[in-house]
TISE-457535 format. One record per residue (C-alpha): residue number from 1; z, y, x. Coordinates in steps of 0.001 Angstrom, whole numbers, always signed. Layout:
BEGIN
{atom NUM, {Z, Y, X}};
...
//
This chain:
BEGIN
{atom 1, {-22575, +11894, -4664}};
{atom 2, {-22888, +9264, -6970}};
{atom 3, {-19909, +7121, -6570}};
{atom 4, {-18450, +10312, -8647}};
{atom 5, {-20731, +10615, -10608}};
{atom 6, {-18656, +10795, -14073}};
{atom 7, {-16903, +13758, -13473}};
{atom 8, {-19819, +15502, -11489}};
{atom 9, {-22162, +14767, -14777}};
{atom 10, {-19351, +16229, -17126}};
{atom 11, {-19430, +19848, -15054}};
{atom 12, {-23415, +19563, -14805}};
{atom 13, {-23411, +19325, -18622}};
{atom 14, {-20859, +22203, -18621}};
{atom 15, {-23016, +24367, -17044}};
{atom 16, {-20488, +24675, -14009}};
{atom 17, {-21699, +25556, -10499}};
{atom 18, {-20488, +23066, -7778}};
{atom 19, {-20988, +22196, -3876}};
{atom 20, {-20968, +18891, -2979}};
{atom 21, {-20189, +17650, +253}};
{atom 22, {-21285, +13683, +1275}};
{atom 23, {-21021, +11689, +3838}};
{atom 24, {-24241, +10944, +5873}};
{atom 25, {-23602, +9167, +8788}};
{atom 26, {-20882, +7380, +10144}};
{atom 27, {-19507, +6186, +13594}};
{atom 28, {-16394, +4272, +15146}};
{atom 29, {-13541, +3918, +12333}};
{atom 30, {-14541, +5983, +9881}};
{atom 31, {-12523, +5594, +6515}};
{atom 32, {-15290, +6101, +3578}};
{atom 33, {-18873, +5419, +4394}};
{atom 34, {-22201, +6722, +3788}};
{atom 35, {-22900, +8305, -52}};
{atom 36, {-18530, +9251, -400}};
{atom 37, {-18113, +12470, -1374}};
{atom 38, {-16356, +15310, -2784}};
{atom 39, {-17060, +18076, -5342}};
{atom 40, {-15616, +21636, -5577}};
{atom 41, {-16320, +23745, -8788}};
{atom 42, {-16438, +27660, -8773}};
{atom 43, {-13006, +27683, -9799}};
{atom 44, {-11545, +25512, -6955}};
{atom 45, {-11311, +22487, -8888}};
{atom 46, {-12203, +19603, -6398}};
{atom 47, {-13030, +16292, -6705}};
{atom 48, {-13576, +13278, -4939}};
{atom 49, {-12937, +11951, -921}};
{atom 50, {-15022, +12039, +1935}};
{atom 51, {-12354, +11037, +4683}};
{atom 52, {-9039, +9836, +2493}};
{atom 53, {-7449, +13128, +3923}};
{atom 54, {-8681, +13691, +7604}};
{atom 55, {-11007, +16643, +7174}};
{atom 56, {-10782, +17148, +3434}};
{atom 57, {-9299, +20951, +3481}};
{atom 58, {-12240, +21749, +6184}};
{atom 59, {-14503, +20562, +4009}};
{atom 60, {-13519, +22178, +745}};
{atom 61, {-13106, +25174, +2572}};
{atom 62, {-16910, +24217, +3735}};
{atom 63, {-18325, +23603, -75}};
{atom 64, {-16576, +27001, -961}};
{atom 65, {-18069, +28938, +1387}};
{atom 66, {-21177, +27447, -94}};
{atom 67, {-20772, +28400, -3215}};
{atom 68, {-19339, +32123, -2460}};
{atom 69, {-19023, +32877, +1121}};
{atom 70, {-21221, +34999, +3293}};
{atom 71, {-24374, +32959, +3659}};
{atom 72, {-23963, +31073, +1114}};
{atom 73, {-26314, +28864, -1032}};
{atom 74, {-28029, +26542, +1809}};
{atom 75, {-27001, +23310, +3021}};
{atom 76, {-25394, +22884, +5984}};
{atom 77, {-24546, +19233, +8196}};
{atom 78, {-21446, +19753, +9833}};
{atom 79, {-19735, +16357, +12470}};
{atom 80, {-15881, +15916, +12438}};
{atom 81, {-14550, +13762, +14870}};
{atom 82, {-11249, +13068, +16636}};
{atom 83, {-9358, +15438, +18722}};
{atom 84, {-7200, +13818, +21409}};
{atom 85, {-5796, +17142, +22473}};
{atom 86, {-4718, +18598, +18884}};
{atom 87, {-3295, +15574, +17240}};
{atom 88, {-3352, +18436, +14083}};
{atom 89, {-6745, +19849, +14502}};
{atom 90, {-9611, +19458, +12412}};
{atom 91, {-10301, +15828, +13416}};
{atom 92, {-10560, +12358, +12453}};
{atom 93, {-7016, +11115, +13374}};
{atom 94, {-8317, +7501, +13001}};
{atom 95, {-10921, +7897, +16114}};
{atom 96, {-13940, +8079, +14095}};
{atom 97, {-16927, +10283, +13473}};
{atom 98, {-18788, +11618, +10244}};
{atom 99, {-21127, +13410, +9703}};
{atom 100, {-21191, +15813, +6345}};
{atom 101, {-24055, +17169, +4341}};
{atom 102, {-22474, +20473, +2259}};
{atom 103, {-24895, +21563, -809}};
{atom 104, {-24565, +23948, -3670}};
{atom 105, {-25690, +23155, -7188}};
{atom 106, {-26013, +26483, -8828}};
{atom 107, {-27200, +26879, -12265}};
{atom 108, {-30623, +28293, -10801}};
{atom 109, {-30938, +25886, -8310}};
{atom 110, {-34040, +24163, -7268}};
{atom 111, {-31889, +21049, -6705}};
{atom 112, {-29887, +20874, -9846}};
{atom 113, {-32294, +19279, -12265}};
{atom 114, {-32696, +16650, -9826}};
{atom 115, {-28989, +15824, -9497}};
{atom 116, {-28270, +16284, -12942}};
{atom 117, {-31360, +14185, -13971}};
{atom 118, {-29671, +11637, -10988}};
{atom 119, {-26368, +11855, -12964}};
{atom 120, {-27157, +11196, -15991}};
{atom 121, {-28988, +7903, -15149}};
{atom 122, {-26136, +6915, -13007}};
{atom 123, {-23712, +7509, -16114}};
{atom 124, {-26293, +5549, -18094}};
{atom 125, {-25903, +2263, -15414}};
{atom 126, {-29370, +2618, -15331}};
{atom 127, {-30341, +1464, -11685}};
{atom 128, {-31087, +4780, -9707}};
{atom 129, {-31858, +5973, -6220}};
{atom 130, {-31215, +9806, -5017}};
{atom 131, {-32742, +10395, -1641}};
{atom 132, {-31884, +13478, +107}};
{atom 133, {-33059, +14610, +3608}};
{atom 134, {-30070, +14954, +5744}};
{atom 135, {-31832, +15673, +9387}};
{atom 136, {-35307, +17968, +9199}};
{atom 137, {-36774, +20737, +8642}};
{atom 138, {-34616, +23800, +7717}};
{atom 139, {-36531, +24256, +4596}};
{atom 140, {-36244, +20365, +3763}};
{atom 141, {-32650, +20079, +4018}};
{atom 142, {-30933, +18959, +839}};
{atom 143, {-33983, +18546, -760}};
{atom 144, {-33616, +15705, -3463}};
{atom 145, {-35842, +12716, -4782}};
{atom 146, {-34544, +10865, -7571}};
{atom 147, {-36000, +7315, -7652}};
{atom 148, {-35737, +4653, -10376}};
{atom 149, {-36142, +839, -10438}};
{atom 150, {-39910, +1389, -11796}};
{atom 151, {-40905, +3241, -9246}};
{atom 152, {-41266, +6544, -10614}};
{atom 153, {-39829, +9712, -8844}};
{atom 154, {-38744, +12890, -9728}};
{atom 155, {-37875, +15696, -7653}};
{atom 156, {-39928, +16801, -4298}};
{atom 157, {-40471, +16502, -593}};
{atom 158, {-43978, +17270, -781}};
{atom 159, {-46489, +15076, +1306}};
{atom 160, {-44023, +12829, +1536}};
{atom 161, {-42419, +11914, -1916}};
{atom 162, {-44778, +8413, -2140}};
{atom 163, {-43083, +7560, +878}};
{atom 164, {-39396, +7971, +443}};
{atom 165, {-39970, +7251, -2797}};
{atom 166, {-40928, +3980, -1267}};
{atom 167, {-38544, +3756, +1408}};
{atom 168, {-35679, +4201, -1464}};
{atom 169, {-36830, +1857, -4047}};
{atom 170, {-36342, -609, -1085}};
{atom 171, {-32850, +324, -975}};
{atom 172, {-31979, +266, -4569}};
{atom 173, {-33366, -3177, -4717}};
{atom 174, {-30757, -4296, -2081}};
{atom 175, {-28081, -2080, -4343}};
{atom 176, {-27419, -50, -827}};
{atom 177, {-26602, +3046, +162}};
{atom 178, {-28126, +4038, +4089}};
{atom 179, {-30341, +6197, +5824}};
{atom 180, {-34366, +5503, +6662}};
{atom 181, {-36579, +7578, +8724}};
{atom 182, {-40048, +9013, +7813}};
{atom 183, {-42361, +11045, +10435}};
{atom 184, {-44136, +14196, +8916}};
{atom 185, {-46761, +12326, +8145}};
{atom 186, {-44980, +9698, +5930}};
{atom 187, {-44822, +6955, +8060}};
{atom 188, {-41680, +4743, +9151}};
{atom 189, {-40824, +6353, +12416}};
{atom 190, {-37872, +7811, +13987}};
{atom 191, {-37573, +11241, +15318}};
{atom 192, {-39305, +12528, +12105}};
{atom 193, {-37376, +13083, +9241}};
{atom 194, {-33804, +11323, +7983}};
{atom 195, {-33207, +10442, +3776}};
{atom 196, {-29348, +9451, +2799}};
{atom 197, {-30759, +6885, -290}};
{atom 198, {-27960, +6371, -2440}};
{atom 199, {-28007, +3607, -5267}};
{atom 200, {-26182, +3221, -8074}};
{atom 201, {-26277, -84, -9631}};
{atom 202, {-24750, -1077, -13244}};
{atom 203, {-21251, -2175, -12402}};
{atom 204, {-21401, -6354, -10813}};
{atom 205, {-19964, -8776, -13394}};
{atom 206, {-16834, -10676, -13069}};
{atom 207, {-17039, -13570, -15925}};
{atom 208, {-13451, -15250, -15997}};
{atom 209, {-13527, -18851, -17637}};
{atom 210, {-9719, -19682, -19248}};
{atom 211, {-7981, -17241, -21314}};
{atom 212, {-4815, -17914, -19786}};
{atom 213, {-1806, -15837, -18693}};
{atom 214, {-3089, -15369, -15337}};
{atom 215, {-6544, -14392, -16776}};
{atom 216, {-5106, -11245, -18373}};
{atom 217, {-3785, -10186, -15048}};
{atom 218, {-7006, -11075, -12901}};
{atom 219, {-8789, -8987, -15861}};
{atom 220, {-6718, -5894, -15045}};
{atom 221, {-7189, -6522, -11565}};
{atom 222, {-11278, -7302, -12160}};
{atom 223, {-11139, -3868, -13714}};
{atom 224, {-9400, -1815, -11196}};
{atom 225, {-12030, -2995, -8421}};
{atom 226, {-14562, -1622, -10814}};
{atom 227, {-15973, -4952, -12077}};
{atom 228, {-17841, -5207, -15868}};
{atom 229, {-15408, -8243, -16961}};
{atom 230, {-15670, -10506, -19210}};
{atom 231, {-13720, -13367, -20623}};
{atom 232, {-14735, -16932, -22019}};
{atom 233, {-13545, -19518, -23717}};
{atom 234, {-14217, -22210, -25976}};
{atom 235, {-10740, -22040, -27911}};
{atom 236, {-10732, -19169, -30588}};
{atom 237, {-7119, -18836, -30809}};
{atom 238, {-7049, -17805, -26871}};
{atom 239, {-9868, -15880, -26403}};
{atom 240, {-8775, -12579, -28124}};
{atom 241, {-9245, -9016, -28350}};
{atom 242, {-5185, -8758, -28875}};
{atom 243, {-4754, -10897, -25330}};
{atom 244, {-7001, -9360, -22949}};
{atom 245, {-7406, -5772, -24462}};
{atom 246, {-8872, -4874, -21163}};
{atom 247, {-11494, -7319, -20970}};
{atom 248, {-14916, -5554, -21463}};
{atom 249, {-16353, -8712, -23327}};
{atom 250, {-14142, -11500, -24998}};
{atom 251, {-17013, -14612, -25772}};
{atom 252, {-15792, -17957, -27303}};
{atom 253, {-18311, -20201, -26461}};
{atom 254, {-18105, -23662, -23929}};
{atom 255, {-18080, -22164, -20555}};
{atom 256, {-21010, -24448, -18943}};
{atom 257, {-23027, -23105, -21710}};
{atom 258, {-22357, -19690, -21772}};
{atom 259, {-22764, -19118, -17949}};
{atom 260, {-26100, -21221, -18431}};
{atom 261, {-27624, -18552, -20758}};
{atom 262, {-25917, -15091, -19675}};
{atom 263, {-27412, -12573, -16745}};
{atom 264, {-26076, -13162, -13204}};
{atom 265, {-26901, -11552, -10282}};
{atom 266, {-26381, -11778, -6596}};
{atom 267, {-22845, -9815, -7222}};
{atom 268, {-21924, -11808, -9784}};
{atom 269, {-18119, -13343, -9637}};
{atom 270, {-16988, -16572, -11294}};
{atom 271, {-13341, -17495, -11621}};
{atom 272, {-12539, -20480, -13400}};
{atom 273, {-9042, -20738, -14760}};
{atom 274, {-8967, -23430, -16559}};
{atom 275, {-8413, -26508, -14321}};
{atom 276, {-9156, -28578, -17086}};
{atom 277, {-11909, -31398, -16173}};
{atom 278, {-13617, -31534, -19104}};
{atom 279, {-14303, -27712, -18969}};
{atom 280, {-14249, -27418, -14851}};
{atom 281, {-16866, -29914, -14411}};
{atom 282, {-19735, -28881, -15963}};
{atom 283, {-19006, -25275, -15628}};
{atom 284, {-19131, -25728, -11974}};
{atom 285, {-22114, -27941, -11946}};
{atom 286, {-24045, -24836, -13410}};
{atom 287, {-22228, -22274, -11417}};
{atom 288, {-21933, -23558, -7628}};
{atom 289, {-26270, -24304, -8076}};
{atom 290, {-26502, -20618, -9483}};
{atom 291, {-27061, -16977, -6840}};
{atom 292, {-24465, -15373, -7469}};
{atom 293, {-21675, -13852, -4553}};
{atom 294, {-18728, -16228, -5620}};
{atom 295, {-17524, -19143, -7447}};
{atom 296, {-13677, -19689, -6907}};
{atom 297, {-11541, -22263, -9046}};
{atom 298, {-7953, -22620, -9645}};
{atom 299, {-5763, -25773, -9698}};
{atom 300, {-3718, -27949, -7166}};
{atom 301, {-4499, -29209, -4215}};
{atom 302, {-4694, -32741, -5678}};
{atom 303, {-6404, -31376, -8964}};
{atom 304, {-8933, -29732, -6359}};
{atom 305, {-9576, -33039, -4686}};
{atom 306, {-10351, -34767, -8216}};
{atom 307, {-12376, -31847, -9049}};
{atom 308, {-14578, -32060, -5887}};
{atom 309, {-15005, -36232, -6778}};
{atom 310, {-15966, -35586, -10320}};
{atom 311, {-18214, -33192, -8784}};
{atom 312, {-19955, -35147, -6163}};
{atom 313, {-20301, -37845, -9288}};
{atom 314, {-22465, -35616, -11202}};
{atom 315, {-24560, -34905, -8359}};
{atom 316, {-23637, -32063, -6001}};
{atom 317, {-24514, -32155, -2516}};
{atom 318, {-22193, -31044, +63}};
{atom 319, {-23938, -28101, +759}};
{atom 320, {-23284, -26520, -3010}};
{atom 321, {-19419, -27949, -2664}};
{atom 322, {-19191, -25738, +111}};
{atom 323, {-19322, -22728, -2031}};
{atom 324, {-16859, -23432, -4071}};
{atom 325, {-13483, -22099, -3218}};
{atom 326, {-10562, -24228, -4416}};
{atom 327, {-7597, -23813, -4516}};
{atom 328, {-8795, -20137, -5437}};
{atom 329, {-7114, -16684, -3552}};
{atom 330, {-5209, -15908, -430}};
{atom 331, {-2155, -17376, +833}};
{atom 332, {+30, -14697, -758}};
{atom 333, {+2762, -16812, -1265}};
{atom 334, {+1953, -15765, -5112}};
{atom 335, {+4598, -16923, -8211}};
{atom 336, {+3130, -14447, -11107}};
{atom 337, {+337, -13795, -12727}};
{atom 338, {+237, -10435, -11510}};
{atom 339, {+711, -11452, -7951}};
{atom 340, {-1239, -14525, -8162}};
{atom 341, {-4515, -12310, -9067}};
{atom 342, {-3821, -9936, -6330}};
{atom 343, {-4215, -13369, -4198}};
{atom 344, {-7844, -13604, -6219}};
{atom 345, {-8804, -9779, -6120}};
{atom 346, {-8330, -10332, -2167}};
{atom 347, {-10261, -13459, -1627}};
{atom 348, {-13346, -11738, -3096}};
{atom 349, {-12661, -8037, -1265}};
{atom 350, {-12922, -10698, +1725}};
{atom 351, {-15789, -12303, +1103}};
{atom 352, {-17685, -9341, -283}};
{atom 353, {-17104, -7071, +2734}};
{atom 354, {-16619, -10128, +5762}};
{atom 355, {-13205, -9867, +5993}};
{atom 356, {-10867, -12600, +7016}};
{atom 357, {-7902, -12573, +5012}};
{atom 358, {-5665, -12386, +8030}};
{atom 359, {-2846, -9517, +8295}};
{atom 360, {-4262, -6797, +10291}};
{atom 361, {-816, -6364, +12909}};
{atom 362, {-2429, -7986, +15787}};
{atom 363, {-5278, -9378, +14933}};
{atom 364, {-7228, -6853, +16595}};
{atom 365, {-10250, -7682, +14121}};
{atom 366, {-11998, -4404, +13149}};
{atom 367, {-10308, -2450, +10079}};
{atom 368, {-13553, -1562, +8796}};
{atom 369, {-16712, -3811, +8691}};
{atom 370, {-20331, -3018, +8498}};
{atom 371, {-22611, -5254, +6119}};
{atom 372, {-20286, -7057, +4597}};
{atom 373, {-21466, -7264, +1276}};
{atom 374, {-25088, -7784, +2063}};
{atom 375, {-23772, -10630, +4500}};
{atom 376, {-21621, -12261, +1543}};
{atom 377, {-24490, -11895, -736}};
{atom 378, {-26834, -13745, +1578}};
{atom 379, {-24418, -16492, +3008}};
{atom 380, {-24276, -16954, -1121}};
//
C-alpha cells in the first residue's frame, strides 16, 4: 500500500472511499512482490499494480465488490496462480503465485485513521512501518498497526500490538517489506498469526561528483529509479541550477569534503564523474572506506589503472579497492550521455537486487531474485 502512497494520501485527504488490494505473499515468478498494490476509488478510478497485468481486472473487480457488492466491507485473501489449461483464464501467465489481501477504507472505517495516519508519514519520508495481519482470525484480518522508527504504535491488534509492534520496527530498521509470524500469545511462532510489515524509508541518495554532460543524464536517470539526487562540484560555473534542473540538490563544494560531512546510509550511491586525479583521489579515499551500497567511477581503462595506483599510494588495502567499480556501468556498448547512464542506472539495478548484468536469452538465471538488495547492502 505504501509504494502508492501519494495518490492514496491525496483521496484519503479527499474524503474518498477506496479498497485496496496488496500483495502478501509470493511464490515461483511472480512479477511485483510483497507490499505492491492497487487502489480503486468509489468511482472506478484505479490505481496502482499488483501483477503488471496478469490478474489486475480480477482484482479490481475484487476491490469493487468490496466497496459495493453484496458482502461487502470485509477483507478478503484471495491466490491467483497459473492456469495451464486456459492460457486466458484468470491466472498468472508467467507461472507464478500471489497471494492478495482486498480491504475497504470507508470513511467510517475502523481502519482508515490508521492508513491515513500511515500515509501521511509515508508522504512526509518519515521512516514508517504498517503491519497488517494477512492470515488469522476472521475478526483480525486487515487489522492495521502503524509503527514508527521510535517505537511508538498506533492502531490495534489487541494483546498483541507490543509484539508486532516489535516484530515491525525490526523490519523498518532493515528498510524491508515481509511477513513475520506471532502465536496468540505474542510470541515468534508459526502457525499463529501472519503481519505483511511494510516500510517506507525516505528515498536512498544518489550523490553524483562532476557536473558534466553525462551527469545531467545519469541525474534524470537517478531520478526515474526514484533516487533523492544530488550533484557536487567544486567549480561554480558547472554546478548549476540552469544545468541539472532535475537534480534535487546542486552543492559546490570539493567533493572529498562534502561526502566527508553529508548523511550516507547503507543505500547510499556514489558516482564519480570526474576522472580528474586531483578530485578522484581523495574523493575515493573517503568514499570506498565509507557503508554505503556503491561507489562506481568513470574514466579509461588506463585512467582506471592510474587511479587504482594513486589509490593504493594513499593507503587503501585491496580489500576497499575491491569495491570500487571502474570503469563504471555495463557493457552497453554506450556513445551518449543518455545511453552511457543507462549503462550506470544498470550496474546499480544489478548490484542492488543480485543481478548479473548478463542478457536474459539463455542464460537461464532466474528473472526475478529474492534478497537482492539486503545481499548488496551487506556484501557493501
Amino acid at each position: 500500500m505504501l509504494d502508492i502512497a501519494p495518490e492514496l494520501h491525496r483521496w484519503a485527504e479527499e474524503g474518498r472511499e477506496f479498497a485496496v488490494a496488496t500483495v502478501v505473499a509470493v511464490g515461483g515468478s511472480a512479477p511485483r512482490g510483497p507490499g505492491a498494490a492497487l487502489a480503486v476509488d468509489g468511482a472506478g478510478t484505479a490505481i496502482g499494480s499488483v501483477s503488471g497485468g496478469c490478474v489486475e481486472a480480477a482484482v479490481y473487480d475484487l476491490c469493487v465488490r468490496a466497496l459495493h457488492g453484496p458482502g461487502g466491507g470485509e477483507t478478503v485473501v484471495e491466490r491467483f496462480g497459473y492456469s495451464d489449461e486456459d492460457a486466458f483464464a484468470v491466472g498468472l501467465t508467467c507461472g507464478g503465485v500471489i497471494d492478495i489481501m482486498v480491504t475497504p477504507v470507508r470513511a467510517d472505517g475502523r481502519a482508515r485513521t490508521v492508513v491515513r495516519s500511515a500515509l501521511s508519514a509515508a508522504v512526509r519520508g518519515e521512516p514508517t512501518a504498517l503491519a497488517r495481519v494477512v492470515r488469522g482470525p476472521a475478526e483480525l484480518l486487515g487489522r492495521a498497526l502503524l509503527v514508527r522508527s521510535d517505537g511508538s504504535y498506533e492502531g490495534g491488534l489487541g494483546e498483541l500490538d507490543r509484539a508486532a509492534a516489535a516484530e515491525a520496527r525490526a523490519l523498518l530498521d532493515a528498510g524491508r517489506t515481509g511477513t513475520v509470524e506471532l502465536s496468540a500469545d505474542g510470541s515468534h511462532c508459526p502457525g499463529g498469526l501472519t503481519l505483511l510489515v511494510e516500510s517506507s524509508l525516505p528515498p536512498p541518495r544518489m550523490i553524483v561528483f562532476g557536473a558534466i554532460d553525462f551527469a545531467a543524464a545519469l541525474v534524470r536517470a537517478g531520478k526515474f529509479l526514484g533516487y533523492h539526487v544530488t550533484v557536487c562540484d567544486a567549480r561554480p560555473v558547472f554546478a548549476t541550477r540552469a544545468r541539472f534542473p532535475e537534480a534535487d540538490d546542486i552543492v559546490v563544494d570539493w567533493p572529498h569534503r562534502y561526502l566527508r560531512g553529508t548523511a550516507t546510509d547503507p543505500r547510499t550511491v556514489l558516482c564519480v564523474l570526474t576522472h580528474d586525479a586531483k578530485f578522484d583521489v581523495p574523493l575515493l579515499k573517503e568514499a570506498l572506506r565509507m557503508p554505503v551500497a556503491f561507489v562506481g567511477a568513470m574514466g579509461s581503462r588506463r585512467t582506471h589503472a592510474d587511479r587504482e595506483r594513486r589509490l593504493r599510494e594513499v593507503g587503501l588495502t585491496a580489500r576497499e579497492l575491491a569495491r570500487l567499480r571502474s570503469p563504471i556501468g555495463l557493457d552497453l556498448g554506450a556513445r551518449t550521455p543518455e545511453e552511457t547512464a543507462l549503462s550506470i542506472a544498470a550496474e546499480i539495478v544489478a548490484a542492488r537486487r543480485g543481478g548479473t548484468g548478463v542478457p536474459l536469452t539463455g542464460s537461464g538465471t532466474p528473472i526475478h531474485r529474492d534478497g537482492g538488495e539486503e545481499s548488496a547492502v551487506a556484501a557493501a
